[in-house]
C-alpha positions in Angstrom: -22.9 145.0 48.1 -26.3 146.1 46.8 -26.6 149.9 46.8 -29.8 152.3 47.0 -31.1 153.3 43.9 -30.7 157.4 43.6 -31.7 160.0 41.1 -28.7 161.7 39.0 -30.9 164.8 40.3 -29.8 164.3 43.6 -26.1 163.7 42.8 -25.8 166.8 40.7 -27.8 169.0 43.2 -25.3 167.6 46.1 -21.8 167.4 44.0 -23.0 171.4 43.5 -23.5 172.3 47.0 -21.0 170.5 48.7 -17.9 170.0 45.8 -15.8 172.2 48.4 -16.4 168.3 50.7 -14.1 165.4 50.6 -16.7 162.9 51.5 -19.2 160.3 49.7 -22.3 161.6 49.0 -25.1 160.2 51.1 -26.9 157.8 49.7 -31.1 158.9 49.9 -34.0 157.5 48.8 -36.6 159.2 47.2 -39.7 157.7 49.0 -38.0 159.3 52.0 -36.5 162.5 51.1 -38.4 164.7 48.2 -35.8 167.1 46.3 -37.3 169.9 48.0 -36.5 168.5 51.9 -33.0 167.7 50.3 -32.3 170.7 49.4 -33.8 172.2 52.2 -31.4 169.8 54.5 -28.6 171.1 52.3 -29.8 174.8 53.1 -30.2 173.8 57.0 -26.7 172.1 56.8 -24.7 175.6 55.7 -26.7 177.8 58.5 -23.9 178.9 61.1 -25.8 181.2 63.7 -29.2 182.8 64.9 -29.1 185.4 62.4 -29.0 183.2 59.4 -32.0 181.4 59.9 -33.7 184.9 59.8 -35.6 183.9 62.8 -35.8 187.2 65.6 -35.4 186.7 68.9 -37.8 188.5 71.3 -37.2 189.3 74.5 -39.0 186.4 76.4 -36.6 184.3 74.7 -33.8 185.4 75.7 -35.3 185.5 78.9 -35.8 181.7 78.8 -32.5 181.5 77.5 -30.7 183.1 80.3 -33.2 181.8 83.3 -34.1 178.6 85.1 -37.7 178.1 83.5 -40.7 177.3 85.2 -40.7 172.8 85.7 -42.6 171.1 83.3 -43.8 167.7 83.1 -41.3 166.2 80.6 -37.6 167.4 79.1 -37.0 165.4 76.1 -33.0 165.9 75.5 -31.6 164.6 72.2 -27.9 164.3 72.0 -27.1 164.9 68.0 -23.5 163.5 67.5 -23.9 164.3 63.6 -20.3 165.0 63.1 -20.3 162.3 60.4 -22.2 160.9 57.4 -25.8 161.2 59.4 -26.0 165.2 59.7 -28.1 165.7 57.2 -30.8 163.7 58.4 -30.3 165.5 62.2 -31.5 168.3 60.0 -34.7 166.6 58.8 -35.3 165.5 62.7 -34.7 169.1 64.0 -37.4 170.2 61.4 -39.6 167.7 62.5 -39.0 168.1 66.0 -40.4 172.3 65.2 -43.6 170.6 64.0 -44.8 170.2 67.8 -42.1 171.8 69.7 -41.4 172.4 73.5 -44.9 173.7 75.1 -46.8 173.2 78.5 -45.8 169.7 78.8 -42.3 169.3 77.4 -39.3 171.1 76.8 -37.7 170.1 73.7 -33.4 170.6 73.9 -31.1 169.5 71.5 -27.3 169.3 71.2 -25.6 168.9 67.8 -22.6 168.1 66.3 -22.2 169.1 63.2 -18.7 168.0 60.5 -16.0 170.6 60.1 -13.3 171.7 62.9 -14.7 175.3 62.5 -18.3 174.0 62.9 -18.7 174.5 67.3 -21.2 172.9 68.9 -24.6 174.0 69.3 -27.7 173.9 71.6 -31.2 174.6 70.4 -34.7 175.0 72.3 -37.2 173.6 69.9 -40.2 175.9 69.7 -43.4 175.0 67.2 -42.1 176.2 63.7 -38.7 177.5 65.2 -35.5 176.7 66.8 -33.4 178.9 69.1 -30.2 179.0 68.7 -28.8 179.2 72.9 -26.1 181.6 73.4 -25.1 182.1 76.9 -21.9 181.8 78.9 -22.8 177.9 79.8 -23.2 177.2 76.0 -20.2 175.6 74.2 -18.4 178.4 71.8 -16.2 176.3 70.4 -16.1 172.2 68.4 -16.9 169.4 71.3 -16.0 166.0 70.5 -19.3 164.4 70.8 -17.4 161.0 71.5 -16.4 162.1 74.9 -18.5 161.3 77.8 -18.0 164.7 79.7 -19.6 166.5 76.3 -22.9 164.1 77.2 -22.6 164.9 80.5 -22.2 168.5 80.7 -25.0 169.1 78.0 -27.5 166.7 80.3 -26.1 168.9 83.2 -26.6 172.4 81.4 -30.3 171.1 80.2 -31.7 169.7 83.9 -30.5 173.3 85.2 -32.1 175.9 82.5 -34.9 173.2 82.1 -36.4 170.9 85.0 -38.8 168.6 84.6 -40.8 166.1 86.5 -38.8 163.5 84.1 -36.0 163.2 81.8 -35.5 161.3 78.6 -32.5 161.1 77.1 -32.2 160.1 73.2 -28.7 159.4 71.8 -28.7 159.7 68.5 -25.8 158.3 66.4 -24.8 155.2 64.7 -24.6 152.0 67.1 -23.1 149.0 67.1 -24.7 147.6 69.9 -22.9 145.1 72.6 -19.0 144.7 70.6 -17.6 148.3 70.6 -15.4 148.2 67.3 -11.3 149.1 68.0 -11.6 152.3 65.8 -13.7 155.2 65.3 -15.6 154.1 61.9 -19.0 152.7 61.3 -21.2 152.1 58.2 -24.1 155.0 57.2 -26.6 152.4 57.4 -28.4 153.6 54.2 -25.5 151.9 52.3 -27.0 148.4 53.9 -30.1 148.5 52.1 -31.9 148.1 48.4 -34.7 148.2 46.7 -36.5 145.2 45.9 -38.7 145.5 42.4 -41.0 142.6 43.2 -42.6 144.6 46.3 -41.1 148.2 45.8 -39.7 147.8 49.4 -36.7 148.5 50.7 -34.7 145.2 52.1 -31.5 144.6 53.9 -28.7 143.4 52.6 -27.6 140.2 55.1 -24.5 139.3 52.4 -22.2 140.6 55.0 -22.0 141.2 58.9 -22.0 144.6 60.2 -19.6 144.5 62.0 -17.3 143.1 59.3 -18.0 145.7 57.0 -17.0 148.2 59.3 -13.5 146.1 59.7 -13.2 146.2 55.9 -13.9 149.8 55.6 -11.5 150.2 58.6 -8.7 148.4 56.5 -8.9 150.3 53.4 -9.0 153.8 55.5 -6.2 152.7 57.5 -4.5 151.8 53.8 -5.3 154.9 51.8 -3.6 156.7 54.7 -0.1 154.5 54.5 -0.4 155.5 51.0 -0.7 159.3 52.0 -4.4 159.1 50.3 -7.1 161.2 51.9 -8.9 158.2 53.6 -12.8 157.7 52.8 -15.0 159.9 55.1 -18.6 159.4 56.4 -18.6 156.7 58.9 -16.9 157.7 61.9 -19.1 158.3 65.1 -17.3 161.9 65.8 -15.5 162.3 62.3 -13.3 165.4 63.8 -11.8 163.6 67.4 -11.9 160.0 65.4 -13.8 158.8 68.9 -16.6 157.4 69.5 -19.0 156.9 73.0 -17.5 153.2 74.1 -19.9 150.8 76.4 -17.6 151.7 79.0 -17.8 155.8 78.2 -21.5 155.1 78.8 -21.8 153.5 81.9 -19.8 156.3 83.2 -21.8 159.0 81.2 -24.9 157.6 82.6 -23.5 157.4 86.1 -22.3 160.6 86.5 -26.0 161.8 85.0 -27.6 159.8 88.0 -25.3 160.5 90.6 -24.5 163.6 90.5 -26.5 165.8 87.8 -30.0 164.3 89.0 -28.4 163.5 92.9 -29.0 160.3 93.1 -32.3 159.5 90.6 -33.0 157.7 87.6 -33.2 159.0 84.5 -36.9 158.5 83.5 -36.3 157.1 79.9 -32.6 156.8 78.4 -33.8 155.5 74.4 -31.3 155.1 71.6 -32.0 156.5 67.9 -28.9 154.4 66.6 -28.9 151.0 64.8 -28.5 147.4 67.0 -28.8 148.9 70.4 -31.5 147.0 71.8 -29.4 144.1 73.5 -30.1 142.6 76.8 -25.7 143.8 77.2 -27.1 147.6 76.5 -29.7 147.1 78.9 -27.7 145.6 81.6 -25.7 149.0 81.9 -28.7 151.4 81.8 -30.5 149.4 84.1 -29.0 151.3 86.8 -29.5 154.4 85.6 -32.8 154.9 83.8 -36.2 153.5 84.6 -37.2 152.5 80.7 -35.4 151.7 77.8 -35.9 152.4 74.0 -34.2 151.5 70.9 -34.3 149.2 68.0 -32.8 145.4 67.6 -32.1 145.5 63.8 -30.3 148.4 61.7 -32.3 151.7 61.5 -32.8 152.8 58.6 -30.3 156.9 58.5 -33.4 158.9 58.4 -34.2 157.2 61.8 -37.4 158.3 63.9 -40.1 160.5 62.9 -39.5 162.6 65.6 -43.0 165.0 64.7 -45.0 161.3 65.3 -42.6 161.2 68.7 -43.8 164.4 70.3 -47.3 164.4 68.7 -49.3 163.3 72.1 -47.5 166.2 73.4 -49.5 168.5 71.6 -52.7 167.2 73.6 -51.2 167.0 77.1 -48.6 165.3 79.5 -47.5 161.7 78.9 -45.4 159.7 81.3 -41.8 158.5 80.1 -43.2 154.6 80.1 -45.9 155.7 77.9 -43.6 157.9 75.6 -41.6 154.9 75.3 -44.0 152.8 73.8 -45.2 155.4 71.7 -41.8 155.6 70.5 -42.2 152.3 69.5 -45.2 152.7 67.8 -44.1 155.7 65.6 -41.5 154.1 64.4 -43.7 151.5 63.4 -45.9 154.2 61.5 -43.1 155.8 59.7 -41.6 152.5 58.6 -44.0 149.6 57.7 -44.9 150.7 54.4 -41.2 150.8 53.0 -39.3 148.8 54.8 -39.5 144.9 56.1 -36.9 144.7 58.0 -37.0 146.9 61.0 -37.5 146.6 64.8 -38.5 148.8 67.7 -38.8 147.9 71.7 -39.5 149.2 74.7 -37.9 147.8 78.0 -39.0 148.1 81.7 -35.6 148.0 83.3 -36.8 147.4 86.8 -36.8 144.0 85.4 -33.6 143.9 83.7 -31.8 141.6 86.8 -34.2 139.1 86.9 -34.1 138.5 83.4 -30.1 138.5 83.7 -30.2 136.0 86.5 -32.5 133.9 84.4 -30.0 134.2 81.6 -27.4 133.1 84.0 -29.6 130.1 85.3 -30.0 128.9 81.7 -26.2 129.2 80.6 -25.3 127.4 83.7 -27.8 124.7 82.7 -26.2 124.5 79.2 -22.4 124.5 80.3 -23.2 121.9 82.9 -24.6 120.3 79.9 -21.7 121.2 77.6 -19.4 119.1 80.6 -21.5 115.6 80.8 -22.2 115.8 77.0 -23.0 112.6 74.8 -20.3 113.1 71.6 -21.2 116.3 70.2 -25.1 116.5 70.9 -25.2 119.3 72.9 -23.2 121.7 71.0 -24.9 120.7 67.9 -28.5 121.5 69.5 -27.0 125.5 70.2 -25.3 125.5 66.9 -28.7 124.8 65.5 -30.3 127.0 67.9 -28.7 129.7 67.6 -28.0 129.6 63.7 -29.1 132.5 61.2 -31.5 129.3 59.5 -33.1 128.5 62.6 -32.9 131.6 65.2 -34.0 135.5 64.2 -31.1 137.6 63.4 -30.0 141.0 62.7 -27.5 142.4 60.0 -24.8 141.8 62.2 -25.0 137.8 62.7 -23.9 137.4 66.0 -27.0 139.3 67.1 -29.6 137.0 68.0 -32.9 137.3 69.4 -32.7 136.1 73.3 -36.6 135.5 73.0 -36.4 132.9 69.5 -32.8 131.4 71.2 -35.1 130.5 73.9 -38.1 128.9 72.2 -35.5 127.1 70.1 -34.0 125.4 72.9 -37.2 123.9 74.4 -37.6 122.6 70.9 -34.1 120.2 70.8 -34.2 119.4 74.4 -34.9 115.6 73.7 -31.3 116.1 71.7 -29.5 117.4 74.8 -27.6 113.9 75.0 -25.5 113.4 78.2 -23.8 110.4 79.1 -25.0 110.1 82.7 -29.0 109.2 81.3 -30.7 110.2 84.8 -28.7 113.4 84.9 -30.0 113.7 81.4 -33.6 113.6 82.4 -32.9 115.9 85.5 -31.8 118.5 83.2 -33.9 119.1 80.8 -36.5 119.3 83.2 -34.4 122.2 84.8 -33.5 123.3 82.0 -37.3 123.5 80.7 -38.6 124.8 83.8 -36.0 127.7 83.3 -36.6 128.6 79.6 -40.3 128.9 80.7 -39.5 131.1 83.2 -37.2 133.5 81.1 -39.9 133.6 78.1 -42.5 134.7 81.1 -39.6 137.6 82.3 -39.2 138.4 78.4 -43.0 138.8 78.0 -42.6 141.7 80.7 -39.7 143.4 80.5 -40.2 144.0 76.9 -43.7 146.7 77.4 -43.6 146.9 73.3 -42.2 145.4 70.5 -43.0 146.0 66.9 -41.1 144.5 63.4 -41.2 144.7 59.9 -42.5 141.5 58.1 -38.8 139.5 58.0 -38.6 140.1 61.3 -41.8 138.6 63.1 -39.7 136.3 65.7 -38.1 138.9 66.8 -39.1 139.3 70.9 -37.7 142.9 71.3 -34.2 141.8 72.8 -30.8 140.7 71.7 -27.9 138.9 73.3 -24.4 138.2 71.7 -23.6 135.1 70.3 -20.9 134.9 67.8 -20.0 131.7 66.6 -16.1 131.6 65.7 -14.2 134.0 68.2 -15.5 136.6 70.8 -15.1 140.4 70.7 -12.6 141.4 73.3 -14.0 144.2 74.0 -16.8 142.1 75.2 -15.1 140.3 77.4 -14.7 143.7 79.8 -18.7 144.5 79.8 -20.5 144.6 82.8 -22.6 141.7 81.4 -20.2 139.4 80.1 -18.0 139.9 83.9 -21.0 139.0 86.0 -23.4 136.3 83.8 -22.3 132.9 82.9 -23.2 133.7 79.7 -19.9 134.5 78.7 -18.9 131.7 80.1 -20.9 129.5 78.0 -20.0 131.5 74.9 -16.2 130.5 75.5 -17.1 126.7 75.8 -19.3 127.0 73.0 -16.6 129.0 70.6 -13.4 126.1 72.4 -15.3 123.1 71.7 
């Protein structure tokens, strides 16, 4: 697989600093990171405590520290699980976060995870140019495995006490792997999926291989250096120290528990996910309950991930609403990334809207498997194999990822080839069938309140569903999604055919 072009500057200055590590060195690029921010991230990376940052800390802090603070508008939480390949760029997002900061409108509260069994877990309130370190008896003192759903919870808990707000948003920031949780604790530091292109000087994906299957491969070869009593590659788990990770299911439950009992009985205002592949109608199905707007991006992010100084910059001004910071989110991330890179996404969703598009998904797979049962020869399952292949319908670096939105369009296309035998059922359905396609595209249009994408990626709608086209994920096969839409169903008779 193409790798990223680095400078042997950047190798020597990180083999130097960091020769005492076992893993990889991160692969960076130098339009992103300067030598000075890396080695500033490598400086940021070794500070343990308050007192090495050389940052004093006045009375009024600790004050803040120790009290229930006055409500603000807004308490944007970020959940750091960097304990893995990604903390140095958690490093270069807590620095940009200290460009704006917490201030009249926003509180600004982070919980990281750093690598090492001696590193604990910390909490920081973000102030303009500054972090604080909190140190309280509610504050961890010891390593918490960022892959366990009470760690989320208790930090969201902790954070809604010390500081309300008229709204919450939650960002979990991590790797992601979207609808299929993966049956080990690895994934991929999505730098590695990327190259530079000389034609354009832009950095482009590399679609040679799924995602997910690179992760499987990866997998193998830890699991084998291990037999062979070899210290296994590091970098790619989700919490390298607990080998966990945060499962679909783990979330439901994290984001239950949030609702239920840490904000009795409310939504959270925005839950948004800074994390490759998480936009996915599957994702959104199990936040729908929980938060009122959605956030995250369709394709691979790129591992320095959101500006997060073009994030909080309205703040600076005044108060936004969580359905306006979402879309801004959006936008950002276009900002940051169009100039460099051609294959990204970013969406917004308005999850009040997430069960009608659901039903409508439902209505059109029971169209297609009532199809799938009358069919002429092989007509209709040719007609979604064309549909829904990587030549025909957007994709994403993990292929079985497809754009609900382009899916859609695709269909109304072929539905003169939607052959049945019975000719005047034939007719009956693809008018249904029509009708309902029309319907979910009009859903689409509104549940998705922004969307931008890099140039490869301009049929891309702002949400993904599953669709593999060999075998299905089992882990899949226990989501909320999959045990209550058709679509699963269809996705069996599509795969058994």
């Amino acid at each position: 697989m193409k790798k990223l072009f680095k400078t042997c500057l950047y190798t020597f200055l990180l083999v130097l600093t960091l020769n005492h590590q076992t893993r990889p060195i991160p692969k960076f690029d130098e339009r992103l990171l300067s030598e000075k921010e890396l080695m500033d991230l490598v400086t940021e990376s070794q500070k343990e405590d308050v007192s090495a940052t050389n940052i004093s800390i006045s009375e009024d802090d600790l004050s803040e520290i120790r009290a229930v603070n006055p409500k603000k508008p807004l308490t944007f939480l970020v959940f750091m699980a960097a304990d893995n390949d990604l903390h140095y760029f958690a490093w270069k997002n807590i620095k940009q976060m200290e460009m704006i900061g917490s201030n009249e409108n926003i509180n600004v509260v982070v919980q990281l995870n750093t690598p090492g069994h001696l590193s604990p877990t910390k909490r920081y309130i973000v102030k303009k140019g500054r972090r604080i370190l909190v140190q309280d008896p509610d504050t961890p003192n010891k390593k918490l495995n960022s892959g366990n759903p009470y760690t989320l919870i208790d930090f969201v808990e902790w954070a809604t006490i010390h500081y309300p707000a008229d709204e919450y948003a939650l960002i979990l920031w991590d790797h992601g792997t979207g609808a299929m949780d993966p049956n080990f604790a690895k994934t991929i530091n999505p730098c590695e999926l990327f190259y530079c292109d000389p034609s354009n000087n832009m950095l482009e994906l590399d679609r040679s291989a799924g995602y997910i299957n690179i992760m499987l491969q990866l997998a193998a070869k830890d699991h084998a250096q291990q037999k062979h009593g070899q210290q296994p590659d590091r970098g790619i788990c989700f919490d390298e120290t607990f080998k966990s990770y945060i499962s679909n299911q783990d979330l439901e439950f994290a984001l239950h528990e949030i609702s239920t009992k840490v904000l009795r009985g409310n939504k959270l205002d925005l839950v948004a996910f800074d994390a490759c592949l998480m936009s996915m109608i599957e994702i959104a199905s199990i936040a729908k309950k929980y938060a009122r707007f959605m956030a995250g991006s369709q394709e691979v992010e790129y591992g320095t991930g959101w500006n997060y100084e073009l994030v909080l910059k309205p703040f600076s001004q005044n108060s936004i609403s969580s359905q306006t910071l979402a879309e801004h989110i959006v936008y950002s991330y276009e900002q940051a990334y169009h100039k460099i890179i051609n294959d990204y996404t970013q969406s917004a969703l308005n999850l009040t809207l997430c069960e009608e598009l659901e039903h409508n998904i439902h209505a059109v797979a029971t169209l297609l498997i009532e199809a799938l049962a009358d069919a002429n020869h092989h007509h209709v399952i040719n007609v979604l194999k064309k549909c829904k292949s990587t030549q025909h319908c957007t994709c994403f670096d993990e292929p079985s990822y497809i754009d609900l939105g382009h899916f859609y369009k695709n269909i109304l296309q072929h539905l003169s080839y939607i052959k049945l035998q019975n000719k005047q059922h034939e007719a009956q359905l693809q008018e249904k069938l029509k009708s309902t396609l029309l319907s979910g595209l009009e859903i689409l249009s509104h549940f998705v309140v922004a969307n931008k994408t890099g140039n490869k990626l301009k049929n891309a709608h702002g949400i993904s569903i599953y669709f593999p086209e060999h075998s299905m994920s089992q882990s899949y096969l226990k989501s909320p999604f999959a045990t209550d839409n058709n679509w699963g169903t269809l996705l069996a008779k599509y795969i058994l055919s």
